[in-house]
N, CA, C and O atoms as a GROMACS GRO file, in nm:
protein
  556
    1UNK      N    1  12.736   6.814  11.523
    1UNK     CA    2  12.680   6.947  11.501
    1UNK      C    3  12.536   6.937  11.450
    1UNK      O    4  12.446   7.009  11.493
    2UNK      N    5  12.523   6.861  11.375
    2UNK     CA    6  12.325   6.830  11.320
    2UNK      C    7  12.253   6.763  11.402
    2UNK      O    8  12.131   6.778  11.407
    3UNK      N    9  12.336   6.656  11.498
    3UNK     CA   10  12.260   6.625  11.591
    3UNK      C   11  12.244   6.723  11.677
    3UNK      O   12  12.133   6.724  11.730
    4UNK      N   13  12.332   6.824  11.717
    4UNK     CA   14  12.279   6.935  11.812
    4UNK      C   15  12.124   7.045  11.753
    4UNK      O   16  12.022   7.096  11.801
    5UNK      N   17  12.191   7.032  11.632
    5UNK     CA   18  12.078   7.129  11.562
    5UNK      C   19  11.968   7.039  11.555
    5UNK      O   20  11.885   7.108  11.615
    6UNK      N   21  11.924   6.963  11.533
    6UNK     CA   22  11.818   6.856  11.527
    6UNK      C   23  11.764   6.885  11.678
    6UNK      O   24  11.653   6.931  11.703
    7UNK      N   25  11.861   6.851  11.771
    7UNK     CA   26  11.762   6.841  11.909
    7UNK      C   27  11.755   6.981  11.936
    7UNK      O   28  11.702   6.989  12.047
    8UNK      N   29  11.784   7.115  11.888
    8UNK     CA   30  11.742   7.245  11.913
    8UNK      C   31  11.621   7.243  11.877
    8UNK      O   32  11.547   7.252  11.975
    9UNK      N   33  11.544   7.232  11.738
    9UNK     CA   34  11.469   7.193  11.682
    9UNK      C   35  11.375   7.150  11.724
    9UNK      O   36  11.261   7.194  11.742
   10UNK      N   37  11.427   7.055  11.743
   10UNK     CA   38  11.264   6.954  11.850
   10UNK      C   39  11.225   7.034  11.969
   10UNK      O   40  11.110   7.074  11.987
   11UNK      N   41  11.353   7.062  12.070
   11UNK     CA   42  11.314   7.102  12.167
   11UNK      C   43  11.268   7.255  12.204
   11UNK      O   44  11.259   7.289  12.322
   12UNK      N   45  11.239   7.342  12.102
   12UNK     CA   46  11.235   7.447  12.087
   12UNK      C   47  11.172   7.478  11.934
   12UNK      O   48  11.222   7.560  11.858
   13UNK      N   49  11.032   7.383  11.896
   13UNK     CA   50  10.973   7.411  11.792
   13UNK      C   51  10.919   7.498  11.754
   13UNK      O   52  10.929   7.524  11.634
   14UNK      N   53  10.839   7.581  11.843
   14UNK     CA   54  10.762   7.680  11.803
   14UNK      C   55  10.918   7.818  11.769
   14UNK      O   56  10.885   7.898  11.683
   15UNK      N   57  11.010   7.833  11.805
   15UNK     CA   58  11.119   7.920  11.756
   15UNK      C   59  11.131   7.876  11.622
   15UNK      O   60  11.114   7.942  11.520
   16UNK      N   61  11.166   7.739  11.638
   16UNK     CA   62  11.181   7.679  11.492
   16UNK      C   63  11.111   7.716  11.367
   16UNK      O   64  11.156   7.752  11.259
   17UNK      N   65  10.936   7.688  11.426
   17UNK     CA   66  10.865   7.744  11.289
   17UNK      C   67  10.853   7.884  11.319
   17UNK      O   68  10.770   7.912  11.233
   18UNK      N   69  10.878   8.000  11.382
   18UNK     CA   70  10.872   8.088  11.368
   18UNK      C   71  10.999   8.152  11.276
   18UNK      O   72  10.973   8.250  11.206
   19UNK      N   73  11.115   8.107  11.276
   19UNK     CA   74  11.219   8.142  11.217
   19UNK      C   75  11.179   8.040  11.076
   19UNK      O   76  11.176   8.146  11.014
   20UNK      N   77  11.165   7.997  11.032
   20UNK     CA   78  11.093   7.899  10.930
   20UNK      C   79  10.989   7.992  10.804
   20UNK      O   80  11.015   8.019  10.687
   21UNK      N   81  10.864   8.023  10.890
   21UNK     CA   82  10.787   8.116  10.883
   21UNK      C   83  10.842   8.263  10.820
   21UNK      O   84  10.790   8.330  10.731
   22UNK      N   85  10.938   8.285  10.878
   22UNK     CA   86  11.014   8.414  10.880
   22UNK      C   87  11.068   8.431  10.716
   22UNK      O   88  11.057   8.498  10.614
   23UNK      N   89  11.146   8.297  10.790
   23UNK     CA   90  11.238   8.272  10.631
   23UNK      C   91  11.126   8.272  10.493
   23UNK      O   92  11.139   8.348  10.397
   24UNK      N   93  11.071   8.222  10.500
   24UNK     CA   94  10.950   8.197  10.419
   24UNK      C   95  10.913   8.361  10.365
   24UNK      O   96  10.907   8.387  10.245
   25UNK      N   97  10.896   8.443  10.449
   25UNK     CA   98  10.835   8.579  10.391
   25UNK      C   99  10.886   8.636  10.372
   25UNK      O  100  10.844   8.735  10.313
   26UNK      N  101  11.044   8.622  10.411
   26UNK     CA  102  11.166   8.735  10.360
   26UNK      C  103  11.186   8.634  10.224
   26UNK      O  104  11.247   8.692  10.136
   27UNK      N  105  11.146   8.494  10.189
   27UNK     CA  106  11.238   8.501   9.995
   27UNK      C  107  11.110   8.533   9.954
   27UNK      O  108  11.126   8.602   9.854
   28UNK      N  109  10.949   8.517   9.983
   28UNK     CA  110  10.845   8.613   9.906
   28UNK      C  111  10.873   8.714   9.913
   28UNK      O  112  10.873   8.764   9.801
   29UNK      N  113  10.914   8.812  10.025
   29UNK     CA  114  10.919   8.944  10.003
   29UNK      C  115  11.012   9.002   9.899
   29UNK      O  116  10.967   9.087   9.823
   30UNK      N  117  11.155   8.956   9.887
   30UNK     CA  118  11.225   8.944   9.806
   30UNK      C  119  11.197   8.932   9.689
   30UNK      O  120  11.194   9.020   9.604
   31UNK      N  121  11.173   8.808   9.677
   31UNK     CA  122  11.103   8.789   9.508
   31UNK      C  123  11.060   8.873   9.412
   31UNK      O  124  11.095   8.910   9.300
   32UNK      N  125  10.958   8.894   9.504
   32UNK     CA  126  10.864   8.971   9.476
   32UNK      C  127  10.855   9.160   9.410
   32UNK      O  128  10.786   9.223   9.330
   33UNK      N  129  10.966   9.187   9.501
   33UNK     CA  130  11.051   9.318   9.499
   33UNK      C  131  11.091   9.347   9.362
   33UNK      O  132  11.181   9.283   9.307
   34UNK      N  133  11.039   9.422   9.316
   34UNK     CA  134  11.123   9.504   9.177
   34UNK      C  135  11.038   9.446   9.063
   34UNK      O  136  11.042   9.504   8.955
   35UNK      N  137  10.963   9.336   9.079
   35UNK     CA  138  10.888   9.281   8.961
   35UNK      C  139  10.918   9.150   8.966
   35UNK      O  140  11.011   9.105   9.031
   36UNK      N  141  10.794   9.045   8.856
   36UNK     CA  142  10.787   8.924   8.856
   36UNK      C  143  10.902   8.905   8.800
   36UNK      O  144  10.954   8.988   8.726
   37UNK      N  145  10.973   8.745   8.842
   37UNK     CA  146  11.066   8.719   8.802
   37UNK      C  147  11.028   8.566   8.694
   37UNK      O  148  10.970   8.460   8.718
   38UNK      N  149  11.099   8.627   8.563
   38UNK     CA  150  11.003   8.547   8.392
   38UNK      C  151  11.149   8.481   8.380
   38UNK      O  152  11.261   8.524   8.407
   39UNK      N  153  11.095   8.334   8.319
   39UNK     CA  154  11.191   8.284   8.263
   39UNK      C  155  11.208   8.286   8.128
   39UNK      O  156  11.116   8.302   8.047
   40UNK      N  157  11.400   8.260   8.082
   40UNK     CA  158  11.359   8.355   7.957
   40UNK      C  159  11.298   8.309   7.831
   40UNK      O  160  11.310   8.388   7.737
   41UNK      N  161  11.222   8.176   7.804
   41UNK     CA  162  11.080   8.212   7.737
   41UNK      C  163  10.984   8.267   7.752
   41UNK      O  164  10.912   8.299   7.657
   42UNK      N  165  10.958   8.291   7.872
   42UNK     CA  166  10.868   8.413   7.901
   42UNK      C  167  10.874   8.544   7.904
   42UNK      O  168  10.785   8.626   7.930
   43UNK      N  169  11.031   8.565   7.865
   43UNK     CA  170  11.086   8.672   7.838
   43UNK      C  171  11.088   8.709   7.695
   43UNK      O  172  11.086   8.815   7.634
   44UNK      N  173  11.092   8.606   7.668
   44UNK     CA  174  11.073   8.596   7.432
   44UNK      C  175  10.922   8.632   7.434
   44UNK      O  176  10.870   8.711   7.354
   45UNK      N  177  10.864   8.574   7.521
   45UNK     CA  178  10.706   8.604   7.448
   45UNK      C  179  10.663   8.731   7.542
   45UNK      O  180  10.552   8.775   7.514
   46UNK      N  181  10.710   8.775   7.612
   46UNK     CA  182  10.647   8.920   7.639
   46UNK      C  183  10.716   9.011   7.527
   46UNK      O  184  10.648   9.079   7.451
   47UNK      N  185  10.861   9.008   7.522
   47UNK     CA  186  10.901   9.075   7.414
   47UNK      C  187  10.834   9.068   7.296
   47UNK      O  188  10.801   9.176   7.247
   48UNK      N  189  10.804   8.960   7.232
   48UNK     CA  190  10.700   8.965   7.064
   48UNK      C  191  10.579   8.984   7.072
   48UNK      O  192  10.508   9.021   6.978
   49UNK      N  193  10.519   8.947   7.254
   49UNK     CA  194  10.383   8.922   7.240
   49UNK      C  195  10.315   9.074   7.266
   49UNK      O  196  10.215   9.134   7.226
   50UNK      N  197  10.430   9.098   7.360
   50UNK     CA  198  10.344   9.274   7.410
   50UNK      C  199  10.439   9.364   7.396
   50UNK      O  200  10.426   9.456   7.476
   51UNK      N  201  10.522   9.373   7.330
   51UNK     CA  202  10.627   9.463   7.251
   51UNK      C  203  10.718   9.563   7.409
   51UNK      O  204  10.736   9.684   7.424
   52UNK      N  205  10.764   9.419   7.517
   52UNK     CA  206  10.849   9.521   7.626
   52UNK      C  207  10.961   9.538   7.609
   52UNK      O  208  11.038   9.462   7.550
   53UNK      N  209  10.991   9.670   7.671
   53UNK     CA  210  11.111   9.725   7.628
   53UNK      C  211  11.203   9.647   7.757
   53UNK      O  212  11.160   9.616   7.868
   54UNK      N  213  11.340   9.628   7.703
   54UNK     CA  214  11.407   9.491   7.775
   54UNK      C  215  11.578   9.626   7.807
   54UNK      O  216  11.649   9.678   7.721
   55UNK      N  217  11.584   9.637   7.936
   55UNK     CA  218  11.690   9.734   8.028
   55UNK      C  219  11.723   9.658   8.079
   55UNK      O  220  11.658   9.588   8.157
   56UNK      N  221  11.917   9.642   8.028
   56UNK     CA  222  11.987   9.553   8.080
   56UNK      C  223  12.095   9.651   8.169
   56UNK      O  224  12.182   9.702   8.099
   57UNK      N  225  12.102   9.685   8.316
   57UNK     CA  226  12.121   9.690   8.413
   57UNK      C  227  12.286   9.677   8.437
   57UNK      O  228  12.345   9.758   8.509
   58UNK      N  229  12.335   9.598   8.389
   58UNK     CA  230  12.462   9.617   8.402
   58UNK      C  231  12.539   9.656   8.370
   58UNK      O  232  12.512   9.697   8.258
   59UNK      N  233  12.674   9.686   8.401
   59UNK     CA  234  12.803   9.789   8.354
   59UNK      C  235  12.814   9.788   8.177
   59UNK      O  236  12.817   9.680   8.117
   60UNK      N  237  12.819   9.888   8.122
   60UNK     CA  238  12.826   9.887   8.023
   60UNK      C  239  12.981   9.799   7.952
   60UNK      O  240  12.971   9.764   7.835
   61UNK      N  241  13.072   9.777   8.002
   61UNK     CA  242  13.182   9.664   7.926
   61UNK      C  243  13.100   9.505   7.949
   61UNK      O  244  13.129   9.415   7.871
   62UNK      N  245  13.009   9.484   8.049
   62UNK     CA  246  12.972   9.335   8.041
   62UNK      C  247  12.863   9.323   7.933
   62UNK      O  248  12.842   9.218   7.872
   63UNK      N  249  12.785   9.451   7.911
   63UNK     CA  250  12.674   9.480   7.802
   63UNK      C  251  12.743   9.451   7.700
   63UNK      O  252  12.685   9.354   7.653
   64UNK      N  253  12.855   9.481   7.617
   64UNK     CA  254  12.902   9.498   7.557
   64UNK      C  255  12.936   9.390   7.489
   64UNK      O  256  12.963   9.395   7.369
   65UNK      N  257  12.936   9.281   7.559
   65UNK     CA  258  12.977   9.115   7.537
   65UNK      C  259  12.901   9.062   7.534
   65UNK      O  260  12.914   8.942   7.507
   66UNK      N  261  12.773   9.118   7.560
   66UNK     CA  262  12.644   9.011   7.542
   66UNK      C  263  12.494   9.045   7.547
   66UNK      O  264  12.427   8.968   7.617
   67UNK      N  265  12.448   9.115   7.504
   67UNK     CA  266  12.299   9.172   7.550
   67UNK      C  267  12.193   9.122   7.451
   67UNK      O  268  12.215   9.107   7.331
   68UNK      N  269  12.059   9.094   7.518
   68UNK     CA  270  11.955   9.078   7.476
   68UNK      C  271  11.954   9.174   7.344
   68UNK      O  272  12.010   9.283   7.331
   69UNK      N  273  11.870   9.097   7.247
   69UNK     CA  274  11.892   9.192   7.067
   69UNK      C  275  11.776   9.337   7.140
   69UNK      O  276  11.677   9.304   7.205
   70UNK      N  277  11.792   9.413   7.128
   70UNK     CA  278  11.725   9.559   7.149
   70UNK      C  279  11.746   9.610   7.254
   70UNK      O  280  11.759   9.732   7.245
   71UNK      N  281  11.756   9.562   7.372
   71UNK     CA  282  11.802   9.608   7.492
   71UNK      C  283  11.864   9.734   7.475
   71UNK      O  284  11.925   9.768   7.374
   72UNK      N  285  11.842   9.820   7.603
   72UNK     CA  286  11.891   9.963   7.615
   72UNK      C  287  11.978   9.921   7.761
   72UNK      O  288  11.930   9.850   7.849
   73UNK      N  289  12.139   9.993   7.766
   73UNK     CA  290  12.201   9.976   7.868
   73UNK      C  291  12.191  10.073   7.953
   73UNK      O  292  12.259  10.174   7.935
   74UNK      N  293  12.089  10.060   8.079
   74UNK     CA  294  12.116  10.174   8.195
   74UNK      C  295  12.156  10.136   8.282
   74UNK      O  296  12.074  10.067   8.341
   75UNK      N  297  12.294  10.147   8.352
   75UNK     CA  298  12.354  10.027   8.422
   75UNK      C  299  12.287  10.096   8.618
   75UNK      O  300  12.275  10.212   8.659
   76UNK      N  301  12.266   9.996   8.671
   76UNK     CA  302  12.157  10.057   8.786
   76UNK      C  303  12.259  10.168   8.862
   76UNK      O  304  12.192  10.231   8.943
   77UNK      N  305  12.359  10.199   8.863
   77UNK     CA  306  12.394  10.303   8.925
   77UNK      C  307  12.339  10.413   8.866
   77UNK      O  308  12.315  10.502   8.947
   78UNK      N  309  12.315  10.434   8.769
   78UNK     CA  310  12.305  10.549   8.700
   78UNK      C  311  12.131  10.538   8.664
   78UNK      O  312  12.092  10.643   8.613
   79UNK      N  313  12.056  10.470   8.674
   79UNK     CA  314  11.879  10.434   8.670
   79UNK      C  315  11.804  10.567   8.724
   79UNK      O  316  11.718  10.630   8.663
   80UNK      N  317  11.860  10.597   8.866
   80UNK     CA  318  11.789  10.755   8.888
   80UNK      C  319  11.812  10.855   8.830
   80UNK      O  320  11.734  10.950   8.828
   81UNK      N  321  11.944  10.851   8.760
   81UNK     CA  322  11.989  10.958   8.704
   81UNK      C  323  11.932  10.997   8.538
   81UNK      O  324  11.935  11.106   8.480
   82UNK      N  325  11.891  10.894   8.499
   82UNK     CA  326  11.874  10.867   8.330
   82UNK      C  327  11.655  10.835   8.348
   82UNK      O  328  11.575  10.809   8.258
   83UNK      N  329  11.630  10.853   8.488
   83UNK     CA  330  11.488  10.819   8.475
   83UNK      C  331  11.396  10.899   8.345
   83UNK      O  332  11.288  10.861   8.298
   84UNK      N  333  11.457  10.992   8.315
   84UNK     CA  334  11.389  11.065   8.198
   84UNK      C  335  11.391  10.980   8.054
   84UNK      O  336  11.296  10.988   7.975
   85UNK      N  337  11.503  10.902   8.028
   85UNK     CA  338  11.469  10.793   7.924
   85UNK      C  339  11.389  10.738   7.944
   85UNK      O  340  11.300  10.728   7.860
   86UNK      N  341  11.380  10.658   8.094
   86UNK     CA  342  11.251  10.553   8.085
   86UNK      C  343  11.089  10.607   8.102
   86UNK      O  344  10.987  10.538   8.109
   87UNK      N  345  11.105  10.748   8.107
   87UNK     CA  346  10.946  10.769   8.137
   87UNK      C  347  10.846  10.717   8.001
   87UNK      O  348  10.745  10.651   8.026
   88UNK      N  349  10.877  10.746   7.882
   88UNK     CA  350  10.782  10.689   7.781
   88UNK      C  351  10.738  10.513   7.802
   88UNK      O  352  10.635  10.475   7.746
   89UNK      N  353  10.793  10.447   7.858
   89UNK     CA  354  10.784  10.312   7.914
   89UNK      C  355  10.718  10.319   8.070
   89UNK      O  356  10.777  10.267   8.165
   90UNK      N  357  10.620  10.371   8.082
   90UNK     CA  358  10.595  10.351   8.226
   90UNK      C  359  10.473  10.275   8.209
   90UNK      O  360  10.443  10.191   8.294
   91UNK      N  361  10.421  10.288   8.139
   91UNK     CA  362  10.317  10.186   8.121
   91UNK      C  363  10.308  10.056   8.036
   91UNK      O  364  10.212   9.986   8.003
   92UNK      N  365  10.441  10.048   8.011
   92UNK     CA  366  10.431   9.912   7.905
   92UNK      C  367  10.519   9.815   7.993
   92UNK      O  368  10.585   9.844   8.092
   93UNK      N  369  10.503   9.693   7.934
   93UNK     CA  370  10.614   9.622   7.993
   93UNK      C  371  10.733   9.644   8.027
   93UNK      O  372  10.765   9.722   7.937
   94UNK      N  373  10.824   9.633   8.090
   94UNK     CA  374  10.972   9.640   8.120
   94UNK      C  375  11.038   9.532   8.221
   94UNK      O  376  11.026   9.500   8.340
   95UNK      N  377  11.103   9.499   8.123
   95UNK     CA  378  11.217   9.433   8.166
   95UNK      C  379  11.367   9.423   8.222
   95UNK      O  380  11.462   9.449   8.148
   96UNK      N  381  11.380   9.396   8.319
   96UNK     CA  382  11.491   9.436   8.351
   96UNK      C  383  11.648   9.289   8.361
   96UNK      O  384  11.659   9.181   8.420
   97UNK      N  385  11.706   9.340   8.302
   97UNK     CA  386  11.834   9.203   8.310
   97UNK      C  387  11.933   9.253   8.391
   97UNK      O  388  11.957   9.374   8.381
   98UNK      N  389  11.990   9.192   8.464
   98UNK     CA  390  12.187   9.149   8.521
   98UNK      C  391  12.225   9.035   8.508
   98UNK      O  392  12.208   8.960   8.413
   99UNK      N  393  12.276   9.018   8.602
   99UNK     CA  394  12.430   8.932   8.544
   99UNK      C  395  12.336   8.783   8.575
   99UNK      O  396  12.311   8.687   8.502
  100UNK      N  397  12.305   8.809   8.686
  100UNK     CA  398  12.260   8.632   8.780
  100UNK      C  399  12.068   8.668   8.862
  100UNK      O  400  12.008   8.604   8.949
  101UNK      N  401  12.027   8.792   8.785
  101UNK     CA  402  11.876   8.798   8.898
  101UNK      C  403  11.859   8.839   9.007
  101UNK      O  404  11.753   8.869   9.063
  102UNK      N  405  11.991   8.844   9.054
  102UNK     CA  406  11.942   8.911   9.174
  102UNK      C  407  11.955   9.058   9.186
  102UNK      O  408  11.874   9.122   9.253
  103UNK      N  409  12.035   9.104   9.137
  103UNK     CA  410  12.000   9.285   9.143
  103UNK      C  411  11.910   9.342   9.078
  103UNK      O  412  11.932   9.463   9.071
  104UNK      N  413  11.779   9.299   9.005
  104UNK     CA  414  11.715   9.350   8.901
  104UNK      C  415  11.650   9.391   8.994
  104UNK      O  416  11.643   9.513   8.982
  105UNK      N  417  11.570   9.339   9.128
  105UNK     CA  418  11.487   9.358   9.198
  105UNK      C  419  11.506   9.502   9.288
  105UNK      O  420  11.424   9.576   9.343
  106UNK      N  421  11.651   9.504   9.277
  106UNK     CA  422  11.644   9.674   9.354
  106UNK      C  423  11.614   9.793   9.249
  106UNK      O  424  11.548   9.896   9.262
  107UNK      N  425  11.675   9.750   9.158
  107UNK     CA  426  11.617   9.856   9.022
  107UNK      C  427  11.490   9.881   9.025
  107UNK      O  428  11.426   9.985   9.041
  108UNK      N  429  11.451   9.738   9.003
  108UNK     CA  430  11.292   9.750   9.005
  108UNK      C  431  11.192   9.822   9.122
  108UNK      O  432  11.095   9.893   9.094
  109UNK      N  433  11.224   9.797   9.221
  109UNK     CA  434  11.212   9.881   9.319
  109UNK      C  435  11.195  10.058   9.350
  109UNK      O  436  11.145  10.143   9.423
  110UNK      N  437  11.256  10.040   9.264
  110UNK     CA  438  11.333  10.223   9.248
  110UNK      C  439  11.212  10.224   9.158
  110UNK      O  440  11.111  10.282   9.197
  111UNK      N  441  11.215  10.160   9.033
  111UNK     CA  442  11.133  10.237   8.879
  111UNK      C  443  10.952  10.242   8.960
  111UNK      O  444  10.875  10.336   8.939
  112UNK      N  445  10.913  10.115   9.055
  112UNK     CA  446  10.808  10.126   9.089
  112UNK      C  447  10.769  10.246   9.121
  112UNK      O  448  10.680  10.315   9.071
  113UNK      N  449  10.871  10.276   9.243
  113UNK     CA  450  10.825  10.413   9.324
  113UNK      C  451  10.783  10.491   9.241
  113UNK      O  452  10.688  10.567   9.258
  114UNK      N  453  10.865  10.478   9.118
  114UNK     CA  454  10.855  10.603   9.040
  114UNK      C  455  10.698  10.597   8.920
  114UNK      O  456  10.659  10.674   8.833
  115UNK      N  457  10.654  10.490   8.963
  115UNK     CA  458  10.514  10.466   8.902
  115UNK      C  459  10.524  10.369   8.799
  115UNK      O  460  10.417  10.338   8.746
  116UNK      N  461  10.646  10.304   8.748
  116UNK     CA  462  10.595  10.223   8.651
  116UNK      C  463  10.529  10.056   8.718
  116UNK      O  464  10.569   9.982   8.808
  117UNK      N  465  10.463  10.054   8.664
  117UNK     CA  466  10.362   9.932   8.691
  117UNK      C  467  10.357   9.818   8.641
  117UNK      O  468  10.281   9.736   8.692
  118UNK      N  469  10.441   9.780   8.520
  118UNK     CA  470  10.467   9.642   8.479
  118UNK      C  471  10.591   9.646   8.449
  118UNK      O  472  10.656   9.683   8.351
  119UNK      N  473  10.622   9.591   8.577
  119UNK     CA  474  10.816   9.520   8.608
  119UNK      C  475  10.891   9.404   8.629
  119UNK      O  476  10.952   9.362   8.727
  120UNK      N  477  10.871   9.351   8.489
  120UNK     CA  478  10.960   9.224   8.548
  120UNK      C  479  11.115   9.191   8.502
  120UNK      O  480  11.171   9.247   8.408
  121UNK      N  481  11.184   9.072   8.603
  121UNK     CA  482  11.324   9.058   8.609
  121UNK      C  483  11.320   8.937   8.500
  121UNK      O  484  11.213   8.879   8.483
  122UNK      N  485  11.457   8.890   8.413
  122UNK     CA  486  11.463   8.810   8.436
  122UNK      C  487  11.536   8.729   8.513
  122UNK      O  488  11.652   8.755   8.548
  123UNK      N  489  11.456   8.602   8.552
  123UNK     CA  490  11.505   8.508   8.674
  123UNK      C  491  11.648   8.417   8.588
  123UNK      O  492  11.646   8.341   8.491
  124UNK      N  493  11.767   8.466   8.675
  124UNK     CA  494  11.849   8.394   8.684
  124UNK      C  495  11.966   8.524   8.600
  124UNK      O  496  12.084   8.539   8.631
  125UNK      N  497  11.898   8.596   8.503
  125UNK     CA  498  11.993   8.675   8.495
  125UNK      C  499  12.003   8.618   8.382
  125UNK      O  500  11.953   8.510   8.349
  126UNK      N  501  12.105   8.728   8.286
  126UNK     CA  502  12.176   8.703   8.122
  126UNK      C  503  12.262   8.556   8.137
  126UNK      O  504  12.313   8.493   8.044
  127UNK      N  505  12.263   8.512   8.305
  127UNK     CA  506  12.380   8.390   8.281
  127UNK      C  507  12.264   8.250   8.275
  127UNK      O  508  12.302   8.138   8.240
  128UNK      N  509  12.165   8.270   8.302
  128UNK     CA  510  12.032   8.174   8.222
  128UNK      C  511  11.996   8.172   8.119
  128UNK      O  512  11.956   8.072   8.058
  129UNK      N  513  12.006   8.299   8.075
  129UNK     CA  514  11.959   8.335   7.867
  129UNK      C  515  12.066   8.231   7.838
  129UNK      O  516  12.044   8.118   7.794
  130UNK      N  517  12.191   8.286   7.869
  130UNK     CA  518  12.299   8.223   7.795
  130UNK      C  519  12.288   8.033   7.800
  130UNK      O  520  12.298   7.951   7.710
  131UNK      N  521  12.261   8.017   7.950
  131UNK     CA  522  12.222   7.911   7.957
  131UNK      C  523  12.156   7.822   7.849
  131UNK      O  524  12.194   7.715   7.802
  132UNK      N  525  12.045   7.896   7.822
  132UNK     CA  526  11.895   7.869   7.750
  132UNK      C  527  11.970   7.862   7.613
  132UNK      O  528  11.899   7.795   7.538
  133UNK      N  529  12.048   7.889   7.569
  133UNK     CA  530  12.173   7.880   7.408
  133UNK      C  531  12.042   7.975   7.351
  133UNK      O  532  11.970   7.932   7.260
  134UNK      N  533  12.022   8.081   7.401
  134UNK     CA  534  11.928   8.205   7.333
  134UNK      C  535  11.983   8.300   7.261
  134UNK      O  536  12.090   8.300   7.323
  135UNK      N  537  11.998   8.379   7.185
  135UNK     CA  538  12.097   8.487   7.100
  135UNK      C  539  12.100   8.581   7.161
  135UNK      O  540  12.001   8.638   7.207
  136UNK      N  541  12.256   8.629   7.180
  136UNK     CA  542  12.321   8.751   7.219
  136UNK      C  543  12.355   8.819   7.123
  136UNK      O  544  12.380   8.766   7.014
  137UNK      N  545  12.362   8.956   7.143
  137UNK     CA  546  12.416   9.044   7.062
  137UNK      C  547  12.540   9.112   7.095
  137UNK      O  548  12.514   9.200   7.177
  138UNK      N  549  12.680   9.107   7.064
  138UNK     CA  550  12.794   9.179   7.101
  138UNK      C  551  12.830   9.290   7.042
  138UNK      O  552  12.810   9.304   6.921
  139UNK      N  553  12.871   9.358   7.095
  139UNK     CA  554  12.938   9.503   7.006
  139UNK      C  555  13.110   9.544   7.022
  139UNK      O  556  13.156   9.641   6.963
   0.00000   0.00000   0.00000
């Protein structure tokens, strides 16, 4: 089977780097989507350094077991609905958490439209903080 894929490859390069190419601008485009994605020391020092407000995104029983110390829970189903909390934050930092990084970026997405201008995720999600042996807060 890899030797087949190998000689597709060769014999059909320019598909190759075009699907290559492709791939390439759909995980920038991605990435990119909803805000920079900070690792979470870079998530400690935007929090102390430029005082951002840190929206953790997920269901409120997983919040519940573990959230960044100040964090506000707007779990993204409900983000359009509650946009009137976040308007005093449209110009400051914001942060957005889930579980693993990858859904922050559709949130983020949404809050852009809506004009806020400094949006970032963190990369990997509360299951990297935890990683990082960083302090949770439970309730």
């Amino acid at each position: 089977m890899l030797e087949q894929l190998l000689e597709f490859a060769v014999n059909h390069w320019i598909l190759t780097s075009l699907w290559i190419a492709l791939a390439i601008l759909l995980m920038k485009t991605e990435g990119a989507r909803g805000g920079l994605a900070l690792s979470p020391q870079q998530v400690t020092q935007k929090i102390n350094n430029e005082d951002a407000k840190v929206i953790d995104i997920r269901a409120k029983d997983e919040f519940n077991k573990g959230h960044l110390p100040n964090a506000t829970n707007i779990p993204a189903r409900d983000v359009q609905k509650r946009l009137g909390e976040l308007e005093p934050f449209k110009d400051q930092p914001v942060i957005l958490i889930c579980k693993t990084g990858t859904t922050a970026g559709a949130t983020g997405a949404i809050l852009a439209k809506e004009g806020f201008s400094k949006l970032f995720k963190l990369r990997g999600g509360i299951l990297e903080w935890q990683n990082s042996n960083l302090p949770l807060v439970k309730k």
